[in-house]
N, C-alpha and C positions, 0 to 999 in steps of 0.2 A: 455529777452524773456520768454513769460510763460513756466513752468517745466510740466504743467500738459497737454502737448502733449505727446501721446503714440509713439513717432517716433522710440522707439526700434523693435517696429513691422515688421518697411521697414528694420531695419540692419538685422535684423536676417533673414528676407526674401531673402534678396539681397546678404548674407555673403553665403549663399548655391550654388548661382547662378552668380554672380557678372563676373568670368573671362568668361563665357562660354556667358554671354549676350553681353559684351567686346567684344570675338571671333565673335559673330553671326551678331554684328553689323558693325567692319571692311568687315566682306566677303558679306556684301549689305544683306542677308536673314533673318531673325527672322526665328525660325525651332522650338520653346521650349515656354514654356509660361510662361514668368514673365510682361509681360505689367502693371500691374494692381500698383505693386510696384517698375518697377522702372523708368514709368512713370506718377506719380499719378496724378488724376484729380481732382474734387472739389467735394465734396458731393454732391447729388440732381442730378450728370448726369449717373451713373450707377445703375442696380440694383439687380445685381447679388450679392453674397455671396460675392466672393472677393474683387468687385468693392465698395460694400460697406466700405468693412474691412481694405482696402488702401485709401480711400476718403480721403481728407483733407478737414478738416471743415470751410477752409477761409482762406480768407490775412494774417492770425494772424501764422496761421498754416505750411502754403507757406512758407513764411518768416523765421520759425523754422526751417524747411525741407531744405531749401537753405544753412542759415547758418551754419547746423550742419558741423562737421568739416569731418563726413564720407559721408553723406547724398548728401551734396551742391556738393562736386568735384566729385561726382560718377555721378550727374546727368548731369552736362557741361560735361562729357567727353564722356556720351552716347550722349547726342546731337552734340559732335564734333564729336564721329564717323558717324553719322547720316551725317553731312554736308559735308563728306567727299566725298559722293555720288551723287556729280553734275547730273548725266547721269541716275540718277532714281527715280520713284515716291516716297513717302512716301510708298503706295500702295504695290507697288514691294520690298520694304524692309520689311514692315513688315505687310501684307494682312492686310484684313477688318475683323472686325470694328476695328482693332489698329491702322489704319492709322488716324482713328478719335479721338480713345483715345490720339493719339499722340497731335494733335490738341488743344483740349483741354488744356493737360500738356504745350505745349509752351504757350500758350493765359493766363493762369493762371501765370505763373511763368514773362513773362513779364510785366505783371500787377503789379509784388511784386519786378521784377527788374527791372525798367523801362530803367537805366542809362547799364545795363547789354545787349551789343548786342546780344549775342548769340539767349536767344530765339525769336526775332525778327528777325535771320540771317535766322534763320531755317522756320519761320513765311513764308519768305518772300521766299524760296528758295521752300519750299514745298508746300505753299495754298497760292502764289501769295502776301504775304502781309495778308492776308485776315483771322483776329482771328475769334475762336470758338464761333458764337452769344450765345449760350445757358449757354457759364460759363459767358461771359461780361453780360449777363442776371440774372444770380444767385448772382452774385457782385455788382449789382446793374448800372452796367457801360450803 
């Protein structure tokens, strides 16, 4: 995997915040804001400062992000709290627009996992099945 991804960016984001986004995401609510790193999305869809600055610049990128050994299990374990919440929206977990950022991050991440259920579970439990046209668009998919 290339070394010249900047992925110490999301540890060091996520090492400040990591149990308290754990806690926020078992009790159904998001109340704090780390969206941006510790559900990242693809370059080209945000455009704010942070959203920039957490971007992943592609498949190549994705891939890095998954397989880091802090990175990958921190992010299946937010989206198994996430799925844990049969009884409510995306919406209601974690307001607008991160219920869209959220979108995004699974439609991205199962593009790079294909064989990987989860973000398909989550896909399918929170937008019907239905991925994020605008990253399948930036992917060229």
């Amino acid at each position: 995997m290339p070394s010249d991804f900047d992925l110490e960016r999301f540890v060091e984001a996520q090492n400040r915040v990591y149990d308290q986004v754990i806690q926020e995401l078992q009790a159904g609510r998001k109340r704090s804001h780390w969206m941006w790193y510790m559900f990242p999305q693809l370059d080209g869809l945000g455009h704010s400062i942070m959203a920039e600055r957490y971007a992943l610049s592609g498949l190549d990128e994705a891939r890095a992000y998954l397989g880091h050994p802090l990175l990958g299990p921190r992010l299946e374990a937010c989206v198994t709290a996430l799925v844990q919440h049969s009884d409510k929206s995306a919406r209601e977990i974690l307001g607008s627009p991160d219920d869209l950022k959220l979108r995004s991050c699974l439609t991205l991440f199962s593009q790079v996992a294909p064989d990987h259920p989860l973000f398909e579970l989550a896909l399918a439990q929170f937008y019907a099945g239905e991925p994020d046209l605008r990253t399948l668009a930036l992917l060229g998919r």
